[in-house]
Biotite code that builds the C-alpha atoms (Angstrom):
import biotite.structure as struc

atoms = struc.array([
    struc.Atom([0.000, 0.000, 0.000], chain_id="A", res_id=1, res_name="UNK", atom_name="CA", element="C"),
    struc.Atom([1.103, 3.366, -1.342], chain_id="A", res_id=2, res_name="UNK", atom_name="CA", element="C"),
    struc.Atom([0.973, 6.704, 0.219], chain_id="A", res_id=3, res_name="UNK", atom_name="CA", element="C"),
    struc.Atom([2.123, 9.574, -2.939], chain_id="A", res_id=4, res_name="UNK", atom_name="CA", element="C"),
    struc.Atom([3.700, 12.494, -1.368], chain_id="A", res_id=5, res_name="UNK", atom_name="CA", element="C"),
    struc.Atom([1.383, 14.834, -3.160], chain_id="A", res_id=6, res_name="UNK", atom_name="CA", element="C"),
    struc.Atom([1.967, 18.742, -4.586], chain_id="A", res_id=7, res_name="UNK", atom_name="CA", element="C"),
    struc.Atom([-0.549, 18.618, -7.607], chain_id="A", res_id=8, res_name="UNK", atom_name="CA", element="C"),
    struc.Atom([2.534, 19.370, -9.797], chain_id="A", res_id=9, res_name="UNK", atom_name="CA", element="C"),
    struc.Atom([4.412, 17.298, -12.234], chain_id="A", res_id=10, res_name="UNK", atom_name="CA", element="C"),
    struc.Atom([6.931, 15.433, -10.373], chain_id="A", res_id=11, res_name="UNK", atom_name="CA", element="C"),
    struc.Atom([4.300, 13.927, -7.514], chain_id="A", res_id=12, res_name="UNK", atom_name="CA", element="C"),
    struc.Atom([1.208, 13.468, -10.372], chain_id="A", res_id=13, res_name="UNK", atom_name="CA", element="C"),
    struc.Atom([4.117, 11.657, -12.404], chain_id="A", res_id=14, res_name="UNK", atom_name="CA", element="C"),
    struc.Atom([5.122, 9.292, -9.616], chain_id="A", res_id=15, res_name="UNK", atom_name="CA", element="C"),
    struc.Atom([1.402, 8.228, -8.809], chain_id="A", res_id=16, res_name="UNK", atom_name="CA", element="C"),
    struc.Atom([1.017, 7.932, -13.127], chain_id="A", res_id=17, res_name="UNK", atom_name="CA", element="C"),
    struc.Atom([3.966, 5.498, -12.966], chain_id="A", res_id=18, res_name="UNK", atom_name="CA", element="C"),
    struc.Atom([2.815, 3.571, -9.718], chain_id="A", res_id=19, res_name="UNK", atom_name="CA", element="C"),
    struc.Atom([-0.740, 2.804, -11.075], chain_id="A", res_id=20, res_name="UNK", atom_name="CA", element="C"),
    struc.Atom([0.673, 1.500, -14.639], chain_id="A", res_id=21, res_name="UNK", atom_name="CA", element="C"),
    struc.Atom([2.776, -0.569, -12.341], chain_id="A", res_id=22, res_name="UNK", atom_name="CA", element="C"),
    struc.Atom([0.090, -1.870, -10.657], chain_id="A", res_id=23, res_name="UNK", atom_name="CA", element="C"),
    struc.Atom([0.817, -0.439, -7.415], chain_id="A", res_id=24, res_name="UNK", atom_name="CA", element="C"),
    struc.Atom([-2.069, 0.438, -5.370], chain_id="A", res_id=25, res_name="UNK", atom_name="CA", element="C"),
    struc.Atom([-2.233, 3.912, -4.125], chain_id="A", res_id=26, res_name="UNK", atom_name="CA", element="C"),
    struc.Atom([-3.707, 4.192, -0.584], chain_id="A", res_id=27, res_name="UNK", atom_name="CA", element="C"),
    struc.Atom([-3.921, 7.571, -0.041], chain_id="A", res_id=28, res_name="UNK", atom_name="CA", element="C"),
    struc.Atom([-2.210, 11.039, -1.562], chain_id="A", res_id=29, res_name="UNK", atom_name="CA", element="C"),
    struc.Atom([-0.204, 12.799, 1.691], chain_id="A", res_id=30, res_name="UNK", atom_name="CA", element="C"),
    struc.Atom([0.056, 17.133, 1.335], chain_id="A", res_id=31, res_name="UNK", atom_name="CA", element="C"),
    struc.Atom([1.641, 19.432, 3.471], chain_id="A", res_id=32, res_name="UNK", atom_name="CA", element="C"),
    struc.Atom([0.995, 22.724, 3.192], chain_id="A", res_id=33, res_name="UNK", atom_name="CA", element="C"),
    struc.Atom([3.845, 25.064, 3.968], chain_id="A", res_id=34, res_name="UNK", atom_name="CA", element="C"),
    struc.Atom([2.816, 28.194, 6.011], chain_id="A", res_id=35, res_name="UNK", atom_name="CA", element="C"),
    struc.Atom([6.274, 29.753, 4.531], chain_id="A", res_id=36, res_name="UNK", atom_name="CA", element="C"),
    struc.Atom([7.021, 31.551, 1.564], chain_id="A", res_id=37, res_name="UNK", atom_name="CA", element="C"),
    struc.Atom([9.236, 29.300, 0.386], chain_id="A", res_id=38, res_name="UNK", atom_name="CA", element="C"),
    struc.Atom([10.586, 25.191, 1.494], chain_id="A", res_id=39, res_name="UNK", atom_name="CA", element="C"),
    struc.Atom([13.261, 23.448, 0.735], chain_id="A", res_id=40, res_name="UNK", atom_name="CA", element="C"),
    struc.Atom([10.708, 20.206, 0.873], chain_id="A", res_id=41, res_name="UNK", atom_name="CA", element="C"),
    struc.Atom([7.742, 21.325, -0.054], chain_id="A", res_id=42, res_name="UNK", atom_name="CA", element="C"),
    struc.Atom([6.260, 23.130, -3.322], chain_id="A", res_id=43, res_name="UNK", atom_name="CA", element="C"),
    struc.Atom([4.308, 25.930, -2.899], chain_id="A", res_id=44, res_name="UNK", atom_name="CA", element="C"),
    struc.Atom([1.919, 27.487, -5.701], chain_id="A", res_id=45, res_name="UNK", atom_name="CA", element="C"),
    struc.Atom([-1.862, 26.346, -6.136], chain_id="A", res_id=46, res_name="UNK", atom_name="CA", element="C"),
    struc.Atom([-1.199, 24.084, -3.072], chain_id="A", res_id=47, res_name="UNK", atom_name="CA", element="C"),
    struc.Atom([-5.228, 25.041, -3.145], chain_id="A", res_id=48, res_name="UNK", atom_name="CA", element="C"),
    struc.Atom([-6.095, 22.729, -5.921], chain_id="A", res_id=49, res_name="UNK", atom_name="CA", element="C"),
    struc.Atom([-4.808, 19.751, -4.346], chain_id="A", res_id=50, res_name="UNK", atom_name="CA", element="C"),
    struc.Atom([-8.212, 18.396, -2.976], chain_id="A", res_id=51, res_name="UNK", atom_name="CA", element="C"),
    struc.Atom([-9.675, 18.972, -6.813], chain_id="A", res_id=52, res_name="UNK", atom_name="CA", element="C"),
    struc.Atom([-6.759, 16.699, -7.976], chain_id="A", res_id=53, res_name="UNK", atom_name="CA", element="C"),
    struc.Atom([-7.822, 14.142, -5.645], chain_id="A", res_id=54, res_name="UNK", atom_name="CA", element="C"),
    struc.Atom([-11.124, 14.095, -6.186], chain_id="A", res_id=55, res_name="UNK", atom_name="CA", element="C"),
    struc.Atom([-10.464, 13.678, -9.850], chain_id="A", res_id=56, res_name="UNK", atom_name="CA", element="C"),
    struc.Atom([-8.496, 10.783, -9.684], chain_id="A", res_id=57, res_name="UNK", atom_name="CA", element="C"),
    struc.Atom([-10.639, 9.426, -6.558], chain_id="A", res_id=58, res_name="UNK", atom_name="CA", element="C"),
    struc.Atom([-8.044, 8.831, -4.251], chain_id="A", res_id=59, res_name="UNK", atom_name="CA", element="C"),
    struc.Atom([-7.958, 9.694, -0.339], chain_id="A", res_id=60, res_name="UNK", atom_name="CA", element="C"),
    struc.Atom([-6.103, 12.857, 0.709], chain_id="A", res_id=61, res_name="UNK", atom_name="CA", element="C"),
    struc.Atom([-4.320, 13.431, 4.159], chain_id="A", res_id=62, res_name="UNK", atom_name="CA", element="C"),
    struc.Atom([-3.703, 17.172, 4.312], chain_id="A", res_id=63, res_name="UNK", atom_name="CA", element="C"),
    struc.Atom([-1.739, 18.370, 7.062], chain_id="A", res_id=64, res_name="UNK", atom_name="CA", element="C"),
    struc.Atom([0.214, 22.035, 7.749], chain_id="A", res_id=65, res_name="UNK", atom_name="CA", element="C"),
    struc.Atom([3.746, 22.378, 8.232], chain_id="A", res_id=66, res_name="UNK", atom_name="CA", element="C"),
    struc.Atom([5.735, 25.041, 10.058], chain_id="A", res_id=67, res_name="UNK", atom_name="CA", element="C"),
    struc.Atom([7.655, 25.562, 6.747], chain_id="A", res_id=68, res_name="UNK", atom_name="CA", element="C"),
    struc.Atom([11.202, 26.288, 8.660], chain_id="A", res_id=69, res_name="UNK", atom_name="CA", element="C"),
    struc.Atom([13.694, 24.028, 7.225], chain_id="A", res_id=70, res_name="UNK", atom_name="CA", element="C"),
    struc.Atom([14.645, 20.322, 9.378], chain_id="A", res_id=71, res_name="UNK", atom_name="CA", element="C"),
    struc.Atom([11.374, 21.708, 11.363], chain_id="A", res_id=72, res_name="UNK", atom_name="CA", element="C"),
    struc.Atom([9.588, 20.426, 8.083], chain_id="A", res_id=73, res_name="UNK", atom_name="CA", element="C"),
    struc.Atom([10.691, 17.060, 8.218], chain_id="A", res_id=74, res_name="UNK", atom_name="CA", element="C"),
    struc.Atom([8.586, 16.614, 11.414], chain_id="A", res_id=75, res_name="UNK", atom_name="CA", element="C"),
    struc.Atom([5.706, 17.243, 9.766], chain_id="A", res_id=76, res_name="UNK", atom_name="CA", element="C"),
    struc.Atom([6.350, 14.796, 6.868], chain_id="A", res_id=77, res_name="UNK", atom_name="CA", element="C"),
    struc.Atom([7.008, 12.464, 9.861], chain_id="A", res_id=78, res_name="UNK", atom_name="CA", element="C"),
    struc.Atom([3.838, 13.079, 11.624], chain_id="A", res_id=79, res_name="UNK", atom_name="CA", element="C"),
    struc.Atom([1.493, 13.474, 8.228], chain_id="A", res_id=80, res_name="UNK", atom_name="CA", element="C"),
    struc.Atom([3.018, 9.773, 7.094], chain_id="A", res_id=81, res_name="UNK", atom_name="CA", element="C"),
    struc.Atom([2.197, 8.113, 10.581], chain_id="A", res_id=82, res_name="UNK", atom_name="CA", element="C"),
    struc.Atom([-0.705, 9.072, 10.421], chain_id="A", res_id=83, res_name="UNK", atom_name="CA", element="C"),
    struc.Atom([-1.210, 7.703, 6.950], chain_id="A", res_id=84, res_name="UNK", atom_name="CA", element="C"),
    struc.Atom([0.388, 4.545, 8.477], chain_id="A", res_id=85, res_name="UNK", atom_name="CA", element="C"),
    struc.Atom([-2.607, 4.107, 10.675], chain_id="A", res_id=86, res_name="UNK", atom_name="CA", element="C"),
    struc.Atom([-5.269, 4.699, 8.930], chain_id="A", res_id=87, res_name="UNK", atom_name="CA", element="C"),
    struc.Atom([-4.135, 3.585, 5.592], chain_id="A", res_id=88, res_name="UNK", atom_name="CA", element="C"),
    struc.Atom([-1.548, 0.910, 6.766], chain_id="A", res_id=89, res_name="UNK", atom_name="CA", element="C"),
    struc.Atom([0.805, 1.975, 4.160], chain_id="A", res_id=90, res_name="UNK", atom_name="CA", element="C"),
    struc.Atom([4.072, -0.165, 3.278], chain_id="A", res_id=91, res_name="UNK", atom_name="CA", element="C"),
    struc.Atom([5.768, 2.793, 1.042], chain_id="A", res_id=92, res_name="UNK", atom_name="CA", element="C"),
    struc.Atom([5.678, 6.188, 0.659], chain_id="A", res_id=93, res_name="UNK", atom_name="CA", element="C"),
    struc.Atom([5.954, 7.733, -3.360], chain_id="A", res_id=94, res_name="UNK", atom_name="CA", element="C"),
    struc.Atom([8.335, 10.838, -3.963], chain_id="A", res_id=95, res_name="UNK", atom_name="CA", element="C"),
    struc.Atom([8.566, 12.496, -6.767], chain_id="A", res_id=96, res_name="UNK", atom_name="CA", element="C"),
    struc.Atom([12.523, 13.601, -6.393], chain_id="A", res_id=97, res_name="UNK", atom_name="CA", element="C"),
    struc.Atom([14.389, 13.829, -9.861], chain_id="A", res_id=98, res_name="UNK", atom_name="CA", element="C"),
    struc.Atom([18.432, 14.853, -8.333], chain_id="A", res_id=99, res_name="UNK", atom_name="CA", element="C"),
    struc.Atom([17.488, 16.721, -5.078], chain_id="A", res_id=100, res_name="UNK", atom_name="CA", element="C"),
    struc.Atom([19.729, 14.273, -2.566], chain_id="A", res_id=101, res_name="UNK", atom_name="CA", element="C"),
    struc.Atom([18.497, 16.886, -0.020], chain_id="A", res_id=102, res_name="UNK", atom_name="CA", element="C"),
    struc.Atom([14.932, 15.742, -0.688], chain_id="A", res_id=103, res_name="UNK", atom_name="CA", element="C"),
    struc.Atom([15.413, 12.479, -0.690], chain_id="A", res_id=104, res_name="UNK", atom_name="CA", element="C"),
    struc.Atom([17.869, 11.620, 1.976], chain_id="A", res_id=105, res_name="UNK", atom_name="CA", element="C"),
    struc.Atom([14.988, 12.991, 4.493], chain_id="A", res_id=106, res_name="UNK", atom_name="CA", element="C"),
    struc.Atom([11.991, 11.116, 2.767], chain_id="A", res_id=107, res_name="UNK", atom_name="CA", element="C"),
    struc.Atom([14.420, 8.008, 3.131], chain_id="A", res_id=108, res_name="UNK", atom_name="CA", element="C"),
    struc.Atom([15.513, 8.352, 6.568], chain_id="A", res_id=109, res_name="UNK", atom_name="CA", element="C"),
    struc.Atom([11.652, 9.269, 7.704], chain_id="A", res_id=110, res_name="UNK", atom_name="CA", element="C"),
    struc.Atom([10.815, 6.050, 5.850], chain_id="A", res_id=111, res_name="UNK", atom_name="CA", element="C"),
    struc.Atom([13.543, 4.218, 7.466], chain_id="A", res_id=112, res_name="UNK", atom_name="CA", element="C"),
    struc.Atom([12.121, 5.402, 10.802], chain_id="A", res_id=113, res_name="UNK", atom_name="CA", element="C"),
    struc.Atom([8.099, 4.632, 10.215], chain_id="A", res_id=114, res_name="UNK", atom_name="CA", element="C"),
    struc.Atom([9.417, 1.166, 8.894], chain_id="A", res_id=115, res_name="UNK", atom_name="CA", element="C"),
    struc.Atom([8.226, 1.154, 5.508], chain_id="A", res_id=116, res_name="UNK", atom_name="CA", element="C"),
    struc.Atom([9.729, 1.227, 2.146], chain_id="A", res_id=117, res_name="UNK", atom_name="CA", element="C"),
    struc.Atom([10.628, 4.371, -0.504], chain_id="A", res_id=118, res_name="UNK", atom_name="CA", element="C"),
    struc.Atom([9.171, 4.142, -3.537], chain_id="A", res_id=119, res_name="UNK", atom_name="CA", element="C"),
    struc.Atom([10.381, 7.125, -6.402], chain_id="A", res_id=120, res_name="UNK", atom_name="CA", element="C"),
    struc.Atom([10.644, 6.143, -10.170], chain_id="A", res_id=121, res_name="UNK", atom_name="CA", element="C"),
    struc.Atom([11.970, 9.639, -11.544], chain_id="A", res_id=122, res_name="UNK", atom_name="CA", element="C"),
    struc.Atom([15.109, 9.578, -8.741], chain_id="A", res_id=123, res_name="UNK", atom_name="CA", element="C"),
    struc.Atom([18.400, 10.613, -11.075], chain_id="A", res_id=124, res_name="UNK", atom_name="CA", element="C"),
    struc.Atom([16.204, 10.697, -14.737], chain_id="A", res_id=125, res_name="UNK", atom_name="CA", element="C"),
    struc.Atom([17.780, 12.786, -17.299], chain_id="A", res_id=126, res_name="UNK", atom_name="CA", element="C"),
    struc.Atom([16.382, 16.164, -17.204], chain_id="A", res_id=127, res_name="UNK", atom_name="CA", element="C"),
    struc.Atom([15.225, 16.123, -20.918], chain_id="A", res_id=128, res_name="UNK", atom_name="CA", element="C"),
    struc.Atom([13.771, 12.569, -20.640], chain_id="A", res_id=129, res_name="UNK", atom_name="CA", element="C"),
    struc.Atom([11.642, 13.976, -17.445], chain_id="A", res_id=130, res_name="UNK", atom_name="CA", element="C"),
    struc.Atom([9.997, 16.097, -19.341], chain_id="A", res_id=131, res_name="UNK", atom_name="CA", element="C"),
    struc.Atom([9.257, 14.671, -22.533], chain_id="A", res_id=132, res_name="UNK", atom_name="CA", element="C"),
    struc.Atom([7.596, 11.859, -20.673], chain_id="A", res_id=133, res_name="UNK", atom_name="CA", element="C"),
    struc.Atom([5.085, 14.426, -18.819], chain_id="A", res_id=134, res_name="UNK", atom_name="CA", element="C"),
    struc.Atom([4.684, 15.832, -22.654], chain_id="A", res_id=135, res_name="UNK", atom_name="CA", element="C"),
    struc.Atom([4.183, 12.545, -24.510], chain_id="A", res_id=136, res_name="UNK", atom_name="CA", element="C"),
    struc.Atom([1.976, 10.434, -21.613], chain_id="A", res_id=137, res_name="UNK", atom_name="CA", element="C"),
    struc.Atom([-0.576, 13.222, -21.982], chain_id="A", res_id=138, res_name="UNK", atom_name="CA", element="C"),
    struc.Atom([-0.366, 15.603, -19.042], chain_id="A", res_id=139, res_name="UNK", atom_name="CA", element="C"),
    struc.Atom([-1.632, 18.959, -19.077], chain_id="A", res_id=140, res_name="UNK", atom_name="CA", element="C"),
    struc.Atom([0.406, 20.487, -16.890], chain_id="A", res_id=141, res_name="UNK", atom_name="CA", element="C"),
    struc.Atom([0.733, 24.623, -16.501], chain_id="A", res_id=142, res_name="UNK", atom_name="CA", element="C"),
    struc.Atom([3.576, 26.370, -15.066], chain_id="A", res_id=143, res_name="UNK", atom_name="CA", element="C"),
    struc.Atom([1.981, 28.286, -12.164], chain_id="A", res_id=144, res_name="UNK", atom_name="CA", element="C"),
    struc.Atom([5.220, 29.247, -9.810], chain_id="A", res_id=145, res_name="UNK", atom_name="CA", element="C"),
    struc.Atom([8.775, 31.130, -11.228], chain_id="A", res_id=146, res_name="UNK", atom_name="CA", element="C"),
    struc.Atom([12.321, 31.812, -9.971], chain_id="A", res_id=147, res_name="UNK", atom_name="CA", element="C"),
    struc.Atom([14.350, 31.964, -12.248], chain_id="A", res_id=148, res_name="UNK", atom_name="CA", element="C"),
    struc.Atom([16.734, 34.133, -14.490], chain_id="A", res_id=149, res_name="UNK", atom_name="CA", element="C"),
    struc.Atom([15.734, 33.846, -18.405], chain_id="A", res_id=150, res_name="UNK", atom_name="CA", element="C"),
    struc.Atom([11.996, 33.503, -17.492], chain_id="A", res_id=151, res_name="UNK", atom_name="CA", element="C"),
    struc.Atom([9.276, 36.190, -16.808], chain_id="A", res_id=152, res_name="UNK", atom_name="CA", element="C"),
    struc.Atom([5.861, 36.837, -16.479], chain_id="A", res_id=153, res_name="UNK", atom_name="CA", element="C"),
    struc.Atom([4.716, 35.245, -19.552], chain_id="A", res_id=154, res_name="UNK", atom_name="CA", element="C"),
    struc.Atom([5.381, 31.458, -18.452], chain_id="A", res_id=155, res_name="UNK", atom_name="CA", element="C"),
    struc.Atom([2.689, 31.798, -15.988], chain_id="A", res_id=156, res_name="UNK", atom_name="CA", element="C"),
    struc.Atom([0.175, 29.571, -16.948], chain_id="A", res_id=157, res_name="UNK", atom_name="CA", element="C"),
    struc.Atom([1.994, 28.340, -19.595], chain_id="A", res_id=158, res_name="UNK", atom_name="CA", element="C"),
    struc.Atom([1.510, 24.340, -20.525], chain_id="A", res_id=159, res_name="UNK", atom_name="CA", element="C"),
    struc.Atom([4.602, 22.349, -20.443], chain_id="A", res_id=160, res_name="UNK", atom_name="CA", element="C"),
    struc.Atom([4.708, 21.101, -24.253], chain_id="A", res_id=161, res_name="UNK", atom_name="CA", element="C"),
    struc.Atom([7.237, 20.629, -26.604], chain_id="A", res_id=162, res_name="UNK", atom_name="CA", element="C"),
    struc.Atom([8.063, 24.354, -27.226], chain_id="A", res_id=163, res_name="UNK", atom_name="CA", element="C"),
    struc.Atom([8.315, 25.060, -23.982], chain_id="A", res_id=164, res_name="UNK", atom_name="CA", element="C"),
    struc.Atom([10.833, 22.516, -23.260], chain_id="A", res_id=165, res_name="UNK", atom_name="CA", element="C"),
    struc.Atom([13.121, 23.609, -26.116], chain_id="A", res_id=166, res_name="UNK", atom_name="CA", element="C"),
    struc.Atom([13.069, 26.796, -24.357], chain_id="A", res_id=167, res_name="UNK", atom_name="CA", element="C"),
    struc.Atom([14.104, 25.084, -21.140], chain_id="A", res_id=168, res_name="UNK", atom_name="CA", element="C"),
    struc.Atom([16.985, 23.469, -22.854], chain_id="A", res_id=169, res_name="UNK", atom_name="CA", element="C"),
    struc.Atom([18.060, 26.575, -24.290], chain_id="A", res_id=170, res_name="UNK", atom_name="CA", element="C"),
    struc.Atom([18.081, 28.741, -20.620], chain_id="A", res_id=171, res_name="UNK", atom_name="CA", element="C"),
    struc.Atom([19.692, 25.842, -19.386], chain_id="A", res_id=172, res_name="UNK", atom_name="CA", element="C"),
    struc.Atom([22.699, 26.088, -21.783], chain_id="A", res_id=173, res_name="UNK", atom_name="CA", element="C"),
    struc.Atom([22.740, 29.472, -20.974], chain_id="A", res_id=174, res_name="UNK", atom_name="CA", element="C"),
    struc.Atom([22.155, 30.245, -17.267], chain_id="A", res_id=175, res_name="UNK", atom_name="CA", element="C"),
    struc.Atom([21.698, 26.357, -15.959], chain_id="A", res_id=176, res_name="UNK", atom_name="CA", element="C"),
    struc.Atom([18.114, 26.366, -15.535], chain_id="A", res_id=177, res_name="UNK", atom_name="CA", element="C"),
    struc.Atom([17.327, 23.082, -14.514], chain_id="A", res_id=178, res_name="UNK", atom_name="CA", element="C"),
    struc.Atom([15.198, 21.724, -17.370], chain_id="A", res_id=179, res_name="UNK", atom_name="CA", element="C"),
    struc.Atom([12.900, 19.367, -14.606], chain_id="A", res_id=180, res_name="UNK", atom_name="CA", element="C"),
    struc.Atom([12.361, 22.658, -12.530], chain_id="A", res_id=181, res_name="UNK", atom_name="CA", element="C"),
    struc.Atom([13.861, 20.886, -9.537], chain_id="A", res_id=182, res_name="UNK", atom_name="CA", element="C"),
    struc.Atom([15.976, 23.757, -8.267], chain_id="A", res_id=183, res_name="UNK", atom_name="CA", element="C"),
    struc.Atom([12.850, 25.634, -7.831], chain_id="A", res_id=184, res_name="UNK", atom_name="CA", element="C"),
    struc.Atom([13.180, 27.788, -11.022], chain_id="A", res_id=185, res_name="UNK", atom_name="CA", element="C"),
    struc.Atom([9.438, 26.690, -11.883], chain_id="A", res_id=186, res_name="UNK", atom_name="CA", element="C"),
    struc.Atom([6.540, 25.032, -10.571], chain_id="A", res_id=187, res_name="UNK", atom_name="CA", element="C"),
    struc.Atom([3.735, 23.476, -11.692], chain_id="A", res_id=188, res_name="UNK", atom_name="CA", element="C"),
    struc.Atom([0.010, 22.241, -11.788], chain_id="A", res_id=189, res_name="UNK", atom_name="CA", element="C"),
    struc.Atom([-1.425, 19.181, -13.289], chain_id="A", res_id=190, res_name="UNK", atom_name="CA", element="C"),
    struc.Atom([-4.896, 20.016, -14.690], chain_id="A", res_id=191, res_name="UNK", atom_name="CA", element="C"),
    struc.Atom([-5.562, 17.314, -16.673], chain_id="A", res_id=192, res_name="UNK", atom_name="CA", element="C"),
    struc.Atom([-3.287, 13.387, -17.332], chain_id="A", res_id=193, res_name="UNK", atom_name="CA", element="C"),
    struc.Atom([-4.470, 9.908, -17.710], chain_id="A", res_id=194, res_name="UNK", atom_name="CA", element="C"),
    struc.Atom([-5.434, 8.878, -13.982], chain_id="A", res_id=195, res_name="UNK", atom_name="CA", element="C"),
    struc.Atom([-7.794, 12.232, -13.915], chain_id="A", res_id=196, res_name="UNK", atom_name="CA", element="C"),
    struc.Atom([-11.341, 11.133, -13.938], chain_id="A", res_id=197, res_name="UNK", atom_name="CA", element="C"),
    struc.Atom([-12.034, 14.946, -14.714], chain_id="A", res_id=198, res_name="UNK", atom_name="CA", element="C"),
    struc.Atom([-9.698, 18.029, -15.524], chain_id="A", res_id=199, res_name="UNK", atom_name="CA", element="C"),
    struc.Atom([-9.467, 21.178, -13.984], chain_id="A", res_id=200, res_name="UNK", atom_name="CA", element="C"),
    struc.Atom([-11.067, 24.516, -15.569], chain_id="A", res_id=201, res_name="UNK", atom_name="CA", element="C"),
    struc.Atom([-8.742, 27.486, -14.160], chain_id="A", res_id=202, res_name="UNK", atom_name="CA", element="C"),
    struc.Atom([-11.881, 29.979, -13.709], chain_id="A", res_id=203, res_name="UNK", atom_name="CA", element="C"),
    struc.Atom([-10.430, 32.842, -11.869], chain_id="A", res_id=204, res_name="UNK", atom_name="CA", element="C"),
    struc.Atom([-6.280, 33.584, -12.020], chain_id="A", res_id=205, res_name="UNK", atom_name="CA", element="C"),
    struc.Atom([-3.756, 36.296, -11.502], chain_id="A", res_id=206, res_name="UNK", atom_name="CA", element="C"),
    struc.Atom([-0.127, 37.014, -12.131], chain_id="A", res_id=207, res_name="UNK", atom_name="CA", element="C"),
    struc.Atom([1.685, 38.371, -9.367], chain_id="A", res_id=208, res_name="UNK", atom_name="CA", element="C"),
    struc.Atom([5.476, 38.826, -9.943], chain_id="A", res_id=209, res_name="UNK", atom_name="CA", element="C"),
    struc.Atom([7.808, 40.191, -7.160], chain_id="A", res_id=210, res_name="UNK", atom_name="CA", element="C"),
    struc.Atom([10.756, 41.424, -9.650], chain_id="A", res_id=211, res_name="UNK", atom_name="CA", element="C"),
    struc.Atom([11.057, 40.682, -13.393], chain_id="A", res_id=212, res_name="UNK", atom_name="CA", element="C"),
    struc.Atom([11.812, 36.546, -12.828], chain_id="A", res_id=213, res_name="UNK", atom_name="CA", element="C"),
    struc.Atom([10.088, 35.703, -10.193], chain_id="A", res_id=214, res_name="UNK", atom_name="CA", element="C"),
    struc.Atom([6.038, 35.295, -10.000], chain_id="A", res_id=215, res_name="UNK", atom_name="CA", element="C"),
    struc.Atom([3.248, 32.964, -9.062], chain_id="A", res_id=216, res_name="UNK", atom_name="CA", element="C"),
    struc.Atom([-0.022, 32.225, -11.134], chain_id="A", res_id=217, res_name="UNK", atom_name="CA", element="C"),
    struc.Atom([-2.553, 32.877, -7.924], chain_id="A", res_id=218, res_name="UNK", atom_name="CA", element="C"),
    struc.Atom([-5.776, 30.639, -8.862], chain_id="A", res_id=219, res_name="UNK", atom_name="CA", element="C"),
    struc.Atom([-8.929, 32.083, -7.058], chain_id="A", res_id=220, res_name="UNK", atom_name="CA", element="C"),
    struc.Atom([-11.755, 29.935, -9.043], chain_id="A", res_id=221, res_name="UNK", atom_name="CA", element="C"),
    struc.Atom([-11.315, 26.387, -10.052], chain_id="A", res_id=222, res_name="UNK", atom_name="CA", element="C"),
    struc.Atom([-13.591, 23.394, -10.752], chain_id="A", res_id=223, res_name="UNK", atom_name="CA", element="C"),
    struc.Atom([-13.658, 19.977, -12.268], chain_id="A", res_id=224, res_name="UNK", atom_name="CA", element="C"),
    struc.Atom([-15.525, 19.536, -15.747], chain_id="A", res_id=225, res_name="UNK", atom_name="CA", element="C"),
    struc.Atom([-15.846, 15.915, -17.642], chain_id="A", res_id=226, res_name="UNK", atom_name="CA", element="C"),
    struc.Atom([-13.635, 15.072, -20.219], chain_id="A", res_id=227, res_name="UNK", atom_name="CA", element="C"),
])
């Protein structure tokens, strides 16, 4: 039994994708929300369409808050999967971690701790190959959080596709923008892949940018729609 360690974006919708072709069974999805700015754990943007994205692919959600100050987070990961332990018995925990050995040295050691197993398909994938997967499985997945030099405001809300990617190959020849976004320079939000029973409809957004690289898509109105 499967708990996904769940942000709505890419990596984490990508990890439960790959778990249910597998024919792993997916107990519940497990969310902390970060009351800080930013995490070195945790992603932050549209953390407010997370029970939407559950609902669509009718799976259980275990939301809990976390402090957001860094090690201080880890607690909270610690406290959200026990409790996921007990009321979903869960034998593994799914991260979506691409090369962040920060990331997932803590999600293995809290693992090693509750007893139970690490589960996390994308750990070490090539950069390119990460996203051309999301692209060619069928997600529709918007950029919704950046930090980054070479991008601005026009990326928010953006859908990863294959233009966009040849842009992130560019930047990162040119200012090592990590092309999988896991350095933070973007963020995501899954509206739509295969395991959605229904998409998301973005009703009501708004750009806010701090400086001239560094924004969020804020979504105010959302809702599920068929197919």
């Amino acid at each position: 039994m499967l708990a996904i360690l769940f942000s709505g974006g890419k990596d984490s919708v990508l990890t439960a994708f790959r778990a249910i072709r597998e024919g792993k069974k997916i107990a519940c999805l497990v969310t902390l929300k970060s009351n800080a700015r930013d995490s070195y754990m945790f992603h932050i943007p549209a953390m407010n369409m997370v029970s939407l994205q559950a609902v669509a692919m009718g799976i259980p959600l275990i939301m809990e808050e976390s402090s957001g100050i860094k090690e201080e987070e880890l607690k909270d990961i610690e406290r959200a999967l026990l409790r996921a332990k007990k009321e979903f018995r869960i034998t593994e925990v799914g991260a979506g971690a691409l090369h962040s050995k920060y990331q997932y040295d803590r999600v293995a050691a809290i693992a090693k701790k509750l007893g139970i197993g690490v589960y996390a398909p994308l750990w070490q994938r090539d950069q390119e190959e990460h996203v051309q997967e999301i692209i060619d499985s069928g997600f529709d997945a918007r950029i919704v959080g950046i930090a980054s030099k070479g991008l601005d405001e026009s990326w928010l809300g953006r859908r990863i596709d294959s233009g966009l990617l040849r842009e992130l190959k560019a930047l990162h020849g040119k200012y090592g923008v990590h092309i999988g976004g896991e350095g933070g320079e973007y963020e995501s939000l899954v509206v739509d892949c295969p395991v959605f029973r229904e998409r998301l409809e973005l009703i009501e957004t708004e750009k806010r940018m701090e400086n001239e690289c560094t924004g969020s898509l804020e979504i105010a109105k959302a809702r599920l729609i068929p197919k």
